[in-house]
C-alpha positions in Angstrom: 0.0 0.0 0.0 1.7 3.6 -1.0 1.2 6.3 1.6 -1.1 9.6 0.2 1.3 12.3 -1.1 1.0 15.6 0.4 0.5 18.3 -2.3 2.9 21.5 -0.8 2.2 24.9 -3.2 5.1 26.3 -2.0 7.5 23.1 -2.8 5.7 23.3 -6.4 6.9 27.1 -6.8 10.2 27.0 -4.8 12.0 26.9 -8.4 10.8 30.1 -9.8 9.3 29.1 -12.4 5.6 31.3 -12.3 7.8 34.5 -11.2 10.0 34.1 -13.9 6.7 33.3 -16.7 4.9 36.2 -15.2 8.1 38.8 -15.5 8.2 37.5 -19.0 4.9 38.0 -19.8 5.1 41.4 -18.3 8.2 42.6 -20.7 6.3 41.2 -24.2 2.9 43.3 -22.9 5.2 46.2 -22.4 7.1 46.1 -25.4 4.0 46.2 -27.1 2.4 48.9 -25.5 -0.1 47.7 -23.4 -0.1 48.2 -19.3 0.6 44.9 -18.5 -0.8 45.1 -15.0 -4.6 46.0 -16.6 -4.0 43.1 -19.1 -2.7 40.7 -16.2 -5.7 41.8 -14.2 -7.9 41.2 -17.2 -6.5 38.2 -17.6 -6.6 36.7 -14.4 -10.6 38.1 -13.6 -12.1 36.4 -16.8 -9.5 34.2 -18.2 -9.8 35.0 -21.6 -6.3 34.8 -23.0 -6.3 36.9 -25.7 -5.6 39.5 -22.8 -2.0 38.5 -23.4 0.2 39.3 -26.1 0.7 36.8 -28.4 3.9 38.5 -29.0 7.4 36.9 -28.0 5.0 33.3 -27.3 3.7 35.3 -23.9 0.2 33.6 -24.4 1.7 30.2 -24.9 3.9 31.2 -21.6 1.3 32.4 -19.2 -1.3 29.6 -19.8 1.5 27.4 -18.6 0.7 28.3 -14.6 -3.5 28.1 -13.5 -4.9 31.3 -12.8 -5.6 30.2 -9.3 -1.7 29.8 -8.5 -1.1 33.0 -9.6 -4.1 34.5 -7.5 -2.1 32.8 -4.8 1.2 33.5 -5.2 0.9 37.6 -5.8 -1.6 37.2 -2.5 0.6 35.9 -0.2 3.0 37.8 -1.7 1.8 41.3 -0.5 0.2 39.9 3.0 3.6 38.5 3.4 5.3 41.8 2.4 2.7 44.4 4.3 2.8 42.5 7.6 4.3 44.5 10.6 
């Protein structure tokens, strides 16, 4: 009998990888003109992809991590950052 594995978020993000996908996608949406926090936002509210910027493959890139991680991530992120 194998034991239940325990699913840890912050094991799964420990390498990087959304921060460095989301930077990325940030640089193509402002190379191209847009405000990429208003088409993040846009993005991560209705999930419609064509928010992002087809350019430099950042649509291919950012529907690479669930919405929901990101939601997580950038939440934690500032709690974690504003505590006093």
């Amino acid at each position: 009998m194998k034991n239940t594995m325990k699913f840890s978020l912050e094991d799964y993000l420990e390498n990087g990888e959304h921060k460095d996908i989301l930077l990325y996608v940030y640089n193509a949406l402002e190379e191209k003109g847009y405000n990429p926090v208003n088409q993040l936002i846009g993005y991560l509210i209705s999930g419609d992809p064509t928010y992002i910027t087809t350019h430099n493959e950042a649509r291919t890139m950012i529907k690479k991590i669930e919405r929901d991680d990101i939601l997580e991530v950038l939440i934690n992120y500032y709690i974690e950052s504003n505590k006093k």
